[in-house]
MARGUVO-469825 format. One record per atom (N, C-alpha, C): residue in one letter; y, z, x. Coordinates in steps of 0.02 Angstrom, whole numbers, plus 50000, padded with zeros to 5 digits. Layout:
N
AYZX...
//
This chain:
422
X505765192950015X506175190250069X506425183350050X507055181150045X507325175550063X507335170750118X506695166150108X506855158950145X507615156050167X507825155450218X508305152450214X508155144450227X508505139550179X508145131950211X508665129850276X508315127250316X508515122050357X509015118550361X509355118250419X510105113250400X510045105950436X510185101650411X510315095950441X510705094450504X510635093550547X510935095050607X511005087050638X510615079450633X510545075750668X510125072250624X510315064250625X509975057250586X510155052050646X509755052150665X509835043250683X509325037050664X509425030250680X509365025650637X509105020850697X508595016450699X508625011050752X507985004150718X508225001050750X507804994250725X507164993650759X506574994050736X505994994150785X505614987250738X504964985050784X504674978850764X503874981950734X503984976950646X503534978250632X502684974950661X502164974350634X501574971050648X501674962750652X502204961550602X502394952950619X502764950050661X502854954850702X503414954450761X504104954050718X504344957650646X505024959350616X505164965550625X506084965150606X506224972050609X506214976050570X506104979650574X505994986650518X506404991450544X506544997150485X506925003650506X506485010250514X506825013850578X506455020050597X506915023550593X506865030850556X507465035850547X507285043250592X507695044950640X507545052750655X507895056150594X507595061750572X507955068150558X507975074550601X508305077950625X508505084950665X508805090950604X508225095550609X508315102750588X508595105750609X509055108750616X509365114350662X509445114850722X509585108850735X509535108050806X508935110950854X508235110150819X507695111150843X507075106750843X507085103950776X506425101150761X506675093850719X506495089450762X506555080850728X505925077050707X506025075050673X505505070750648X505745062450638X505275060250644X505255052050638X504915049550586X505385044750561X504655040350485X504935031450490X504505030650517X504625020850513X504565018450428X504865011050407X505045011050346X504625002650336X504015003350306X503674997450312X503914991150270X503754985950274X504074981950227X503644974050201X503604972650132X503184968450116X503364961750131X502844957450122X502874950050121X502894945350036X502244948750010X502234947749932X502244954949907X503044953249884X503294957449839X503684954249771X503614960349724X503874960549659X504414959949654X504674956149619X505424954449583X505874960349579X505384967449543X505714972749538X505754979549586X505484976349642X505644982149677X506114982849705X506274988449731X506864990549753X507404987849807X507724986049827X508024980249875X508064982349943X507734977349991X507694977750051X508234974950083X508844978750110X509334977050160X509074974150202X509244965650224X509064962650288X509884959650283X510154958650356X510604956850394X510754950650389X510394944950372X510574939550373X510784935650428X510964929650434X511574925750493X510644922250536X510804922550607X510434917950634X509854925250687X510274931050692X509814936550724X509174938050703X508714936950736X508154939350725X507834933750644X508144929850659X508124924950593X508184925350528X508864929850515X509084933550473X508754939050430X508054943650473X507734947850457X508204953350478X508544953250517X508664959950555X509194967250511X509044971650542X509244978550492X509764982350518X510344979950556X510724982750610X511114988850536X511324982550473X511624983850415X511474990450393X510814991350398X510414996450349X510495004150404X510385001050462X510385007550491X510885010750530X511495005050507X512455008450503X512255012550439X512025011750388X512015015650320X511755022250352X511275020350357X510775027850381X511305034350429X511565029750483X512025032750539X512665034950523X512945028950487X513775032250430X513815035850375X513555031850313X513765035750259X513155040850230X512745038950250X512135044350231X512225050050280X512355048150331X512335054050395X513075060550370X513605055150370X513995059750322X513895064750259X513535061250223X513425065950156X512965069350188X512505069650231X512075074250247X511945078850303X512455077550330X512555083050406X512765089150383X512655094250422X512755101850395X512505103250338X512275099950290X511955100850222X511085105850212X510965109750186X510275114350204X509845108750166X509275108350195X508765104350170X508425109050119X508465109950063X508075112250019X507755112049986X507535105949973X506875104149955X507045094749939X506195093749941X506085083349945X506725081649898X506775086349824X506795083149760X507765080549756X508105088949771X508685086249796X508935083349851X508645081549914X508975075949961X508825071749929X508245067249889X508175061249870X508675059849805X508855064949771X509415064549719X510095062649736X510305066649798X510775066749828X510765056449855X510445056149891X510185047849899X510455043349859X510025044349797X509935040849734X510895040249724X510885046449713X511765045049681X512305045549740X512225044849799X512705040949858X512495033749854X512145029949808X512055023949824X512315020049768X512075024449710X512285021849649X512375015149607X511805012449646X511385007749609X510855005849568X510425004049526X509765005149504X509235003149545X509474999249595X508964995649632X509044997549712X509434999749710X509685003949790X509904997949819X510334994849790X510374988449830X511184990049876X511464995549871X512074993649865X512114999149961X511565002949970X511405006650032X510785002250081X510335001450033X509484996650043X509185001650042X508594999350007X508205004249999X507705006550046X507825003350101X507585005050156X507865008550214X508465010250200X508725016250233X508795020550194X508735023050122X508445026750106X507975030750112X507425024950088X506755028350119X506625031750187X506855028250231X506825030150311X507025036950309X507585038250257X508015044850264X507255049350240X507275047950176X506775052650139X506165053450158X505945049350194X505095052250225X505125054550285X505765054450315X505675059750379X506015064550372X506335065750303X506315071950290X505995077350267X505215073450238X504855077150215X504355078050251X504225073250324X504155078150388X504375082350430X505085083650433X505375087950452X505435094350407X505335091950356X505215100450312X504395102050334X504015097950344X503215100150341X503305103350403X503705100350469X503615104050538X504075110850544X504585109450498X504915115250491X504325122550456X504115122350426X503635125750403X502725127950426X502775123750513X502085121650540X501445119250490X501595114950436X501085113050406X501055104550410X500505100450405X500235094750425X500715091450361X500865086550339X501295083250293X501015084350216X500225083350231X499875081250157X499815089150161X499865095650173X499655101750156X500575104850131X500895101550164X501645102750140X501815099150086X501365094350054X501635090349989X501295094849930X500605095649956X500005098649918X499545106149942X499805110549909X498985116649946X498505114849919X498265110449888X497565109449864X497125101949898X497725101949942X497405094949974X496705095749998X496215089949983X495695090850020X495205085549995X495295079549957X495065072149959X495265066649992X494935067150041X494955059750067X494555053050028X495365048350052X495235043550010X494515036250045X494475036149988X493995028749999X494305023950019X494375019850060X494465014050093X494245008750034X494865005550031X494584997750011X494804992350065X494344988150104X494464986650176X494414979050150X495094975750167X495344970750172X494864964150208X494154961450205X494104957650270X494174948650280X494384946350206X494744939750205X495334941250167X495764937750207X496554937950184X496584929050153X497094929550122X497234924350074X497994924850038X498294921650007X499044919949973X499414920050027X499894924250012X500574924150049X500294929250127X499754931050140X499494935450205X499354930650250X498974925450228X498774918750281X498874912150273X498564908750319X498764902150302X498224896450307X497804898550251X497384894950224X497514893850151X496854891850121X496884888150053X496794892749985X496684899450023X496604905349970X497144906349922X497094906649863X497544908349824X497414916449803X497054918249787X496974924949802X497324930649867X497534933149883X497844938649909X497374943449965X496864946249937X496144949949970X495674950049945X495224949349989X494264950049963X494184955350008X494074961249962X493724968349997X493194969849974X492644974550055X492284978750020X492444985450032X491994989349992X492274996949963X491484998650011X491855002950039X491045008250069X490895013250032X490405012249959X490365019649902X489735021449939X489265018149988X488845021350019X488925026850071X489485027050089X489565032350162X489625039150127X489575043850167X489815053050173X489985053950179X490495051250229X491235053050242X491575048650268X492345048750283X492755044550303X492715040050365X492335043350413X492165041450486X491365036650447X491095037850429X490405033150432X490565027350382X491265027250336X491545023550273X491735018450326X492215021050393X492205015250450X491875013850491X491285015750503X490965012250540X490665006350510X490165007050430X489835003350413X490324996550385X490964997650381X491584994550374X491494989250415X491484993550480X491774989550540X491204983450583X490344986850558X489844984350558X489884977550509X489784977350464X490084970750420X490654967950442X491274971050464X491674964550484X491704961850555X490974964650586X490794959450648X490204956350621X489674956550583X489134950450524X489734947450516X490334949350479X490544942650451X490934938050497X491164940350566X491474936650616X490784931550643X490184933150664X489674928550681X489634924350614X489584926750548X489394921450520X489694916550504X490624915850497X491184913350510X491074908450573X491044911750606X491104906150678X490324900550701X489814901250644X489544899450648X489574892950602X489644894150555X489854890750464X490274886850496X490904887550503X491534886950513X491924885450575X491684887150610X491874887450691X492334890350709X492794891050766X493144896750798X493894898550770X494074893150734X494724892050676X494594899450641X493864899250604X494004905050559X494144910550563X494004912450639X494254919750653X495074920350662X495404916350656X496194917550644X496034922350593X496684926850592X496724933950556X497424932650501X497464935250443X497904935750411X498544940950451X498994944150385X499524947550421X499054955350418X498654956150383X498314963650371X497684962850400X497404958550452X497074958450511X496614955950472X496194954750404X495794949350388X495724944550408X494884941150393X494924933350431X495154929150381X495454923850386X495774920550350X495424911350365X494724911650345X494454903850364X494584898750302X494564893550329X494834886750312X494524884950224X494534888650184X494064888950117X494564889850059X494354888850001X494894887749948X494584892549890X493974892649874X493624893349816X493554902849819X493714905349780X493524913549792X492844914949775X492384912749755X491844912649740X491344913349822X491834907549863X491294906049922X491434913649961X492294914949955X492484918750010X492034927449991X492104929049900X491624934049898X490874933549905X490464927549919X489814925249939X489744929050014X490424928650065X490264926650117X490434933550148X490744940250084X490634945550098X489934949650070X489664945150029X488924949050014X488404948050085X488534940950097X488224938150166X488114944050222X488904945550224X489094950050298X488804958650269X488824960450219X488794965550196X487714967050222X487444960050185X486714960850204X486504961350282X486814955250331X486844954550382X486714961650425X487284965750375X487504971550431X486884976050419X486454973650363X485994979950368X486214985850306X486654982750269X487044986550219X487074986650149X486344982550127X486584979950066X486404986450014X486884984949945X486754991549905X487394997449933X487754998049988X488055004050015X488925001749985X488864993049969X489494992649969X489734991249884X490254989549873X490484985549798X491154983449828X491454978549782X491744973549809X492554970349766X493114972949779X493674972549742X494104964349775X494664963749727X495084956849743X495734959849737X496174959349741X496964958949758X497344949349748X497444950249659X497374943149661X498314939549660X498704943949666X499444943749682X499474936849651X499414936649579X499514930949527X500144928349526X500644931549528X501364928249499X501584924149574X501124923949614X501414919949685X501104910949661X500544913549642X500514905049592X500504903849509X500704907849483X500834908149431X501524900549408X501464896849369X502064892649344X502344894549282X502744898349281X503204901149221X503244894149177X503484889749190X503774885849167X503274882449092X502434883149118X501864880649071X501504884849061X501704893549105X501124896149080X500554895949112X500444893649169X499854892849169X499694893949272X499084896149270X498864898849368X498474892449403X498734892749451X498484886549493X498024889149530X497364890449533X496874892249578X496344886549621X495914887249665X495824880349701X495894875149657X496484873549642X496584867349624X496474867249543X496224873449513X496234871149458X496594874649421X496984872349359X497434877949299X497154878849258X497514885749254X497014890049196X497614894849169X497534894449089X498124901849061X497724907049054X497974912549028X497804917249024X497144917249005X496954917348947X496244917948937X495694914448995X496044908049019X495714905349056X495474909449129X495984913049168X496024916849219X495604923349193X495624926449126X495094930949118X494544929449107X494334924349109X493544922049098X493494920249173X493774918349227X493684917349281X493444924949305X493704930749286X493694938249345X493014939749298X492854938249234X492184940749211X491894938949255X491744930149260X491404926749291X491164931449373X491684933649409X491854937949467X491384944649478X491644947549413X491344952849406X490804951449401X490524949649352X489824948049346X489344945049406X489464939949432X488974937349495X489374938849554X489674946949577X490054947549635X490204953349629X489974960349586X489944967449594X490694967249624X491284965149554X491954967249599X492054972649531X492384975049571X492604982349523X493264985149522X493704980649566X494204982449573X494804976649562X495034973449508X495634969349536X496334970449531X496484970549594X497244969549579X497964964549552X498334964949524X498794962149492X498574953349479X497794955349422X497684948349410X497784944149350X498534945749322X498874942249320X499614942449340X500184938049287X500944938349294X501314945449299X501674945549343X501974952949333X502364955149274X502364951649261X502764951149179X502454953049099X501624950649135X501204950149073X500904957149057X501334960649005X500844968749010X500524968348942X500674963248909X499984962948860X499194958348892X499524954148953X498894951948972X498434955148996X498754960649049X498454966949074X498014969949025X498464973148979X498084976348931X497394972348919X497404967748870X496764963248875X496104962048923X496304962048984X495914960749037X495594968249037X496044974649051X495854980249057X495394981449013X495484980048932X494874980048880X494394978348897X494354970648921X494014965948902X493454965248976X493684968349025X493394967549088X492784976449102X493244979149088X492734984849105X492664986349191X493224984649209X493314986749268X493924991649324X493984993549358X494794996049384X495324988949397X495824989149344X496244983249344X497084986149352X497124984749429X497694988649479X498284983949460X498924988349433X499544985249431X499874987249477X500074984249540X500464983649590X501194978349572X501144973649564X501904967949542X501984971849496X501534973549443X501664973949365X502004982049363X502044987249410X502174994849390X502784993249446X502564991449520X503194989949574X503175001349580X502885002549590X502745010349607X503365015049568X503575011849489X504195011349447X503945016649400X504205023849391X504045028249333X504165023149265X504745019749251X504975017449202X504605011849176X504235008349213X503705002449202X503215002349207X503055008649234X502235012849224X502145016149150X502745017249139X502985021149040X502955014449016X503135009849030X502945004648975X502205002648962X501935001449037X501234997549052X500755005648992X500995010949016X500445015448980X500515013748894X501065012748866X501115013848801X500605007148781X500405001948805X499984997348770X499304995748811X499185000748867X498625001048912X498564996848952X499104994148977X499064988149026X498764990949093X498314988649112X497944990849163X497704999549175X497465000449208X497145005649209X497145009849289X497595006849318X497625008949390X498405008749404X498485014149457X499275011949498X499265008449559X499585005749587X499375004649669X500085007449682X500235011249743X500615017449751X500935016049813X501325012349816X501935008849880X502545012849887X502735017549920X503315019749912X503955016149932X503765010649953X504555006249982X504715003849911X504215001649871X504244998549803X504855001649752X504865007949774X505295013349739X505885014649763X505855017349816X506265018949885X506405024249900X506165030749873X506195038349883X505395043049883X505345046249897X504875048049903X504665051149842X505155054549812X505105061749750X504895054749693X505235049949700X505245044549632X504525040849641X504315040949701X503485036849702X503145043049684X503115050449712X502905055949681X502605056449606X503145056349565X503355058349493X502855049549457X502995044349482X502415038349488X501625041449493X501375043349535X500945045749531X500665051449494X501115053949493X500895060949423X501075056749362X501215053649332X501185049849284X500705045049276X500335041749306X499765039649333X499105043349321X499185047349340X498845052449341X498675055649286X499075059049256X499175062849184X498875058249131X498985051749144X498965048649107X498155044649124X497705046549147X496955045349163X496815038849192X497545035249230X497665030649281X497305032849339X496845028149370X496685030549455X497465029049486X497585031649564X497925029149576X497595026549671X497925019649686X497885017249754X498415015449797X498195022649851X499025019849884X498905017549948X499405011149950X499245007049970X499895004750043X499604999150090X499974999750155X500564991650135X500834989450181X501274984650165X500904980950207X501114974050188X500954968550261X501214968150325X501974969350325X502224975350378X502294981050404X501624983650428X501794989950441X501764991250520X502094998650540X501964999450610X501385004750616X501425006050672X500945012850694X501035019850648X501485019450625X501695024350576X501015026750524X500535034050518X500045031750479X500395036750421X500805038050411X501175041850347X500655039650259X500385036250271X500165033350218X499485038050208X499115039350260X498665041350276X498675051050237X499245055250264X499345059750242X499475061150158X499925055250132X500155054050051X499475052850027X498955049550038X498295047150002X498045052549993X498005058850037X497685064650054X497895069349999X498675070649998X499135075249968X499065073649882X499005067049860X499075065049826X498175066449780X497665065649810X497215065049800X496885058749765X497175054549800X497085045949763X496455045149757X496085047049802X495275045749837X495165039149828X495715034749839X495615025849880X496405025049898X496055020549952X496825018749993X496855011750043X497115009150014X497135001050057X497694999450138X497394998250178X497824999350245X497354993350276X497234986150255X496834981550284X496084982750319X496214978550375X495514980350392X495374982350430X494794986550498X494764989350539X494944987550590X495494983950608X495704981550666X496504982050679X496544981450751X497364980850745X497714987850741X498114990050781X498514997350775X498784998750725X499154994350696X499494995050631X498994997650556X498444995850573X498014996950517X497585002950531X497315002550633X496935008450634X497225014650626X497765013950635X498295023950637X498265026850593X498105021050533X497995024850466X497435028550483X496835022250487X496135026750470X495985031750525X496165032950610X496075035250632X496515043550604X496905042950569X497435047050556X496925054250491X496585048550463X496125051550416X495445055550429X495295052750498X494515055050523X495075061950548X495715063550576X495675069250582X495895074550554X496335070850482X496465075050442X495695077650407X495105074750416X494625076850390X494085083150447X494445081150502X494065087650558X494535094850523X495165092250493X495505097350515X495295100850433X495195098550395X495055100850315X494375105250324X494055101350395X493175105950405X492835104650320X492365109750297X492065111150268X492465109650188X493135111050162X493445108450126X493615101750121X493485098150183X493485090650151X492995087650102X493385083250047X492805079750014X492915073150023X492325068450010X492465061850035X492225061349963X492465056649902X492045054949835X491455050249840X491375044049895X490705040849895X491165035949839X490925036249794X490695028849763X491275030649685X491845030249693X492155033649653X492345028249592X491855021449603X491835017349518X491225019849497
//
């Protein structure tokens, strides 16, 4: 029997507010004049040079964040090329995309009405077909990912003295996804008493990914003060402990060299700092710690550290710069952003390259995001088994994880949770 696919029947486009009180784009798609779907389009704060270009509006609206621009695109010329058109699969609407925009960087549509287009189309094909998103990407879905939970924010997230980006812990002690947040959520109330005690009521200000963000400079104290909360909670031994060190935000091109509390250090210097890390601070995970530029430094560190060393600036969720980073082993991880890209099929084909290539991969949330937990289903489909969406607080962050405790009722007995997957 012949499937017939789906026709495009209806797109619309509207400006909704992300977690920072900005605008972001939300796209309907309409099947046949039956079945619509919605996908909000998240958007970063510290981002890479090379990712894909985010249409903002400019002038004095909304303080020249706003997306009225992007989602005339979505409503005119995309809606044109794509009305009456059969949806036939992720690979050609996102092609179709790609070359109505006909830029390398999507700059010339934004790559955020793109995306908007392409991920609610690949819920509207999953509802078109009554299957959950991550079982319409994947039939073999059935790992849920590990949480790496955000609980001091730092760089460009808050506004303290952190030069670092995130101090997480990893729950490799739990069984499953629901007890991964509780004992989560148990430590990041130890570490709110011990904060407000140390520190006083300042420190519970929250970054943009709902971390506490207290008045401290040194990363040493801030991962101290997650071993602290980790014992506190009654937890010690259940957790291990990653950084997100978003280097090229203090990086000085100009000498070469990273400004951390106050002190500079080049390359070699900054890798004797994450030994140092690793070693008295069970981190096992860092992200983009160094220049986005540097894929022989990567490489090195990745040797030389013996740990998961995540290129997020350095890949930008880029098939073409993930083919470079592999040919000299620069890092050993992906971190898996699909705005980074701006299509869905092209962060896809990222991850299977990643993959193939004996890369973990971590996919990961923006600093803007909404209630949208789309991220939640891709971690699943994908089989990342880790996934970063901040910390247990806050709607924007819980929809994810709440999104996961029920993709895991619904897997029953085929769910696997990996535990401790360094």
């Amino acid at each position: 029997m012949t499937l017939v696919s789906p026709v495009i029947t209806g797109i619309a486009a509207r400006e909704v507010l992300d977690c920072r009180g900005l605008p972001t784009l939300q796209v309907d798609l309409e099947l046949d004049e039956v079945i619509t779907a919605t996908a909000d389009v998240p958007s970063g704060r510290s981002t890479g040079v090379n990712e894909a270009f985010e249409l903002r509006d400019g002038g004095s609206r909304f303080g020249g964040f706003g997306m009225l621009k992007a989602a005339e695109n979505v409503t005119g010329e995309i809606a044109d090329a794509l009305l009456g058109q059969a949806l036939v699969d992720q690979r050609t609407l996102d092609k179709t995309l790609i070359e109505l925009d006909g830029t390398e960087n999507k700059s010339r549509l934004g790559a955020n009405a793109i995306l908007g287009v392409s991920l609610a189309a690949a819920r509207a094909q999953a509802d078109a077909h009554g299957l959950p998103l991550y079982r319409s990407i994947s039939s073999n879905s059935h790992i849920l990912p590990v949480p790496l939970v955000n609980l001091i924010n730092g760089g460009k997230h808050a506004s303290n003295d952190l030069d670092f980006q995130e101090f997480i812990v990893i729950p490799v002690g739990a069984d499953s996804i629901l007890e991964a947040l509780q004992i989560s959520t148990e430590v990041n109330l130890a570490l709110a008493e011990i904060l407000l005690e140390r520190y006083g009521k300042p420190a519970l200000n929250t970054g943009d990914e709902g971390g506490y963000a207290p008045a401290i400079s040194d990363p040493r104290e801030a991962l101290a003060l997650l071993h602290e909360a980790v014992e506190a909670a009654g937890h010690k031994g259940r957790f291990r402990y990653g950084l997100d060190c978003a280097s090229s935000h203090y990086y000085d091109d100009a000498t070469g060299t990273y400004l951390v509390a106050g002190e500079k250090r080049d390359r070699d210097g900054m890798i004797a700092l994450y030994k140092e890390l690793i070693a008295d601070f069970d981190v096992v995970t860092i992200e983009d710690p160094l220049n986005e530029e540097d894929f022989e430094g990567f490489a090195q560190i990745t040797e030389e550290s013996g740990v998961q060393i995540v290129g997020d600036d350095l890949f930008t969720t880029n098939p073409a710069r993930l083919a470079r980073g592999l040919e000299i082993g620069s890092a050993n991880s992906l971190l898996w952003k699909f705005n980074q890209i701006g299509t869905l099929s092209e962060a896809l084909d990222a991850a299977e390259m990643a993959h193939k290539a004996g890369y973990t991969v971590v996919v990961s949330e923006r600093s803007g995001e909404t209630e949208d937990p789309i991220i939640a289903d891709l971690a699943v489909a994908l089989g990342a088994g880790q996934i970063k969406t901040g910390a247990p607080v806050r709607g924007e962050r819980t929809a994810k994880y709440n999104r996961l405790i029920r993709i895991s009722e619904e897997l029953g007995e085929n769910a696997t949770y990996p535990g401790d997957v360094f």
